[in-house]
C-alpha positions as CSV (number, residue, x, y, z in Angstrom):
1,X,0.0,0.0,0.0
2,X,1.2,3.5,-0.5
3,X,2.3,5.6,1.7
4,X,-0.2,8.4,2.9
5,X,2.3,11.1,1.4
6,X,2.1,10.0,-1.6
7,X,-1.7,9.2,-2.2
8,X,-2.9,12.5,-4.7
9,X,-6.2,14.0,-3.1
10,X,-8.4,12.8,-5.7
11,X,-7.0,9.0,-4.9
12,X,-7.6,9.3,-1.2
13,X,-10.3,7.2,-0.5
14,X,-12.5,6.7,3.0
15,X,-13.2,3.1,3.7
16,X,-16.8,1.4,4.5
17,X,-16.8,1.0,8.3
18,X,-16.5,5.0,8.6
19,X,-19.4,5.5,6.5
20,X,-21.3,2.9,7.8
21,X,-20.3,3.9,11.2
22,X,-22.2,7.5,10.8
23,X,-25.0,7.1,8.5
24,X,-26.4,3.4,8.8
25,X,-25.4,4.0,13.3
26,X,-24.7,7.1,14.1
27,X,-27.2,9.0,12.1
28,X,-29.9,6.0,12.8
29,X,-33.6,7.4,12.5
30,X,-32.1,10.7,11.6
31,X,-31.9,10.7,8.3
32,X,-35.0,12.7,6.8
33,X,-36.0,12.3,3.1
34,X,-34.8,15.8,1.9
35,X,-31.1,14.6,4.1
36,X,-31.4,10.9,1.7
37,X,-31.9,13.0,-1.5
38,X,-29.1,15.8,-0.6
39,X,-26.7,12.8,0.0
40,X,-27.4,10.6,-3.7
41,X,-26.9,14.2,-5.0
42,X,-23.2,14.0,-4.0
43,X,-23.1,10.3,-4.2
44,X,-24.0,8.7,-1.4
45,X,-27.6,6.3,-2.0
46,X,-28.2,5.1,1.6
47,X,-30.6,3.1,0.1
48,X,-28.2,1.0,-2.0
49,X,-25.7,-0.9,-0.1
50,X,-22.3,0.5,0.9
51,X,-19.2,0.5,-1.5
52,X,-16.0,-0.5,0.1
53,X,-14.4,2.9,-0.1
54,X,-15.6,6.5,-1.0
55,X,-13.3,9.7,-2.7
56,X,-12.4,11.6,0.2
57,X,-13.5,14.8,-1.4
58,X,-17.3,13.3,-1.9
59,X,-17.2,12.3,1.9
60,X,-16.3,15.8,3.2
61,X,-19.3,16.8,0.7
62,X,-21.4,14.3,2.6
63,X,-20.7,15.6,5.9
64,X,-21.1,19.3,5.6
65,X,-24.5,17.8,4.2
66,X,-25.2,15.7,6.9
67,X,-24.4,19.1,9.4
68,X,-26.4,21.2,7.7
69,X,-29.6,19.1,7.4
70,X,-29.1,17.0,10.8
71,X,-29.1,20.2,13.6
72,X,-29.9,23.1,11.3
73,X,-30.0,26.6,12.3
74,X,-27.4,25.9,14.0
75,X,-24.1,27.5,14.2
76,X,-21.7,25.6,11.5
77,X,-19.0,25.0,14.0
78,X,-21.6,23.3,16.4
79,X,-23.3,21.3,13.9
80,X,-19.9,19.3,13.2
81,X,-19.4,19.0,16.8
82,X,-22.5,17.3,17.2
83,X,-21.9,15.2,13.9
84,X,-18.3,14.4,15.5
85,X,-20.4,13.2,18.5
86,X,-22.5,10.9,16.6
87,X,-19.9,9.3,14.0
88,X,-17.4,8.3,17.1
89,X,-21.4,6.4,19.1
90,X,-21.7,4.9,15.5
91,X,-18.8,3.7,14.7
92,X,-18.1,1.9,18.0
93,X,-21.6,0.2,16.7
94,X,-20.3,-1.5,13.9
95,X,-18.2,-4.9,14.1
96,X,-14.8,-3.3,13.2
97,X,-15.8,-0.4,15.7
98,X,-17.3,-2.9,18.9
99,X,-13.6,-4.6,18.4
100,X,-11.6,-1.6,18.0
101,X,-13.6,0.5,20.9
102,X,-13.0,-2.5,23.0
103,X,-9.4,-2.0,23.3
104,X,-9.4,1.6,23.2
105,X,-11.0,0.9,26.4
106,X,-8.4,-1.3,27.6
107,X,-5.4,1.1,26.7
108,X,-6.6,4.1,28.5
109,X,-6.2,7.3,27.2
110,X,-2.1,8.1,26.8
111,X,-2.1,4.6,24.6
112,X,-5.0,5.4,23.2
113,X,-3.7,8.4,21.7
114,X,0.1,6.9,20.9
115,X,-1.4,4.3,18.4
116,X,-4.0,7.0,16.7
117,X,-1.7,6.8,13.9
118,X,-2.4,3.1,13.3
119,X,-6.0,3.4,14.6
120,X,-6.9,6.5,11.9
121,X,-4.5,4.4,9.3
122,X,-7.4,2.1,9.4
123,X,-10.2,4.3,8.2
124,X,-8.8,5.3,5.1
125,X,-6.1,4.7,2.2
126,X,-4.1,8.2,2.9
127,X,-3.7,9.3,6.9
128,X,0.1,9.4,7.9
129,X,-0.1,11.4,11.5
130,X,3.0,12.3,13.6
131,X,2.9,12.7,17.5
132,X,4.8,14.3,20.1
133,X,4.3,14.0,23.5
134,X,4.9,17.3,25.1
135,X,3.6,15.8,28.6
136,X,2.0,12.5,30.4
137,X,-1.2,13.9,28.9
138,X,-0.2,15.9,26.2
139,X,0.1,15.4,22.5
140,X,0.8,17.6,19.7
141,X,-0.4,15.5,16.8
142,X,0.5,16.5,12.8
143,X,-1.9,15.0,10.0
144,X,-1.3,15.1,6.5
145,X,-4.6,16.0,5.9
146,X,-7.0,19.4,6.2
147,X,-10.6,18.8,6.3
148,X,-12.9,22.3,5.7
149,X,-15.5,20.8,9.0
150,X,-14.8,23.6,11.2
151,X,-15.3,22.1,14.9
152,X,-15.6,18.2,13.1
153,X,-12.0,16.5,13.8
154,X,-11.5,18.2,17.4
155,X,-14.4,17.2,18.6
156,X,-13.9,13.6,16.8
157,X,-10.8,13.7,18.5
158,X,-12.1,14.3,22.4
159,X,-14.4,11.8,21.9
160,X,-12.2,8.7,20.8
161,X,-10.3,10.3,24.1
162,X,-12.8,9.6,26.4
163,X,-14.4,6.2,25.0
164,X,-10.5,5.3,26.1
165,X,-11.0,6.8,29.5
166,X,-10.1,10.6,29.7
167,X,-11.9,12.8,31.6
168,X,-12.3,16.5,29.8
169,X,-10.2,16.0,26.7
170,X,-9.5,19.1,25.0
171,X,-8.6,18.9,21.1
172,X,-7.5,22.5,20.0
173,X,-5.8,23.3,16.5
174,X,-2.5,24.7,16.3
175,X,-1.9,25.3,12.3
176,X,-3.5,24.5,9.5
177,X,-1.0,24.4,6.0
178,X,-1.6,23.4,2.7
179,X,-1.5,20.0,3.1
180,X,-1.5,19.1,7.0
181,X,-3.4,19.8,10.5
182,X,-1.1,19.7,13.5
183,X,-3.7,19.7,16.8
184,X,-2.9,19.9,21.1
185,X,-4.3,16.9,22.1
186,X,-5.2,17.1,26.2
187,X,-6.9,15.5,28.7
188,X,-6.6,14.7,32.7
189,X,-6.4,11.1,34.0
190,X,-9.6,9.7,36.1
């Protein structure tokens, strides 16, 4: 497989068990009629089955989508937070996700958060991430990725924290370049 570097944008894909995780769990009995037809306009019939992987750029269509529809009127920011929320309870409903979740749990939070690289390796064909630990429960963490969900990966981020056990997690970003995210990833032990 190639490296995450090297995978052009419009190669990068998302795999199944991320979308499934959100719209078939964490979006279950949300999903209104005009939400179903705004997703098959950018390519995503929920009632087809899955495919195995989806362009990366189509997914991040999908989820402003999904904000907008799914807690409207609400500020954009928020709306991805909430989203966030409900991708990380979906997932953990899926098989890959029970298993995975399951020993998040066991690691606690500081191992939790030193194999996020392999964990988020998982999800798609592209994510290369870089940590530094800058203290027991402190992580600057660099992706080579940028994702226009304002509020989306931070909160996504605090709450794969806590299903491994830390209390308050705090996911802040520190810079945004052309082609990666570097975040302060924080949190207090129980």
């Amino acid at each position: 497989m190639k490296s995450g570097k090297h995978v052009p944008l419009e190669h990068r894909l998302v795999y199944v068990q991320v979308v499934e995780g959100l719209i078939q769990h964490g979006l279950q009995g949300r999903i209104s009629p005009r939400l179903k037809a705004r997703l098959r306009q950018v390519g995503v019939d929920v009632d087809q089955p899955l495919l195995p992987a989806y362009p990366v750029v189509m997914w991040a269509q999908c989820l402003r989508v999904i904000a907008q529809e799914t807690w409207p009127g609400m500020p954009l920011e928020e709306s991805f937070r909430h989203l966030a929320a409900a991708h990380v309870d979906g997932y953990g409903r899926t098989l890959i996700g029970r298993a995975v979740y399951g020993v998040m749990r066991l690691l606690g939070p500081k191992r939790l958060v030193q194999r996020m690289p392999q964990t988020l390796r998982g999800t798609d064909n592209y994510t290369e991430v870089e940590l530094v630990e800058k203290g027991p429960t402190t992580y600057e963490m660099r992706m080579n990725s940028v994702l226009d969900c304002p509020g989306y990966s931070e909160s996504l981020f605090e709450h794969m924290i806590r299903v491994g056990g830390g209390e308050s997690p705090k996911v802040t970003t520190l810079s945004v370049e052309e082609s990666h995210t570097t975040y302060l990833l924080t949190w207090t032990e129980r």
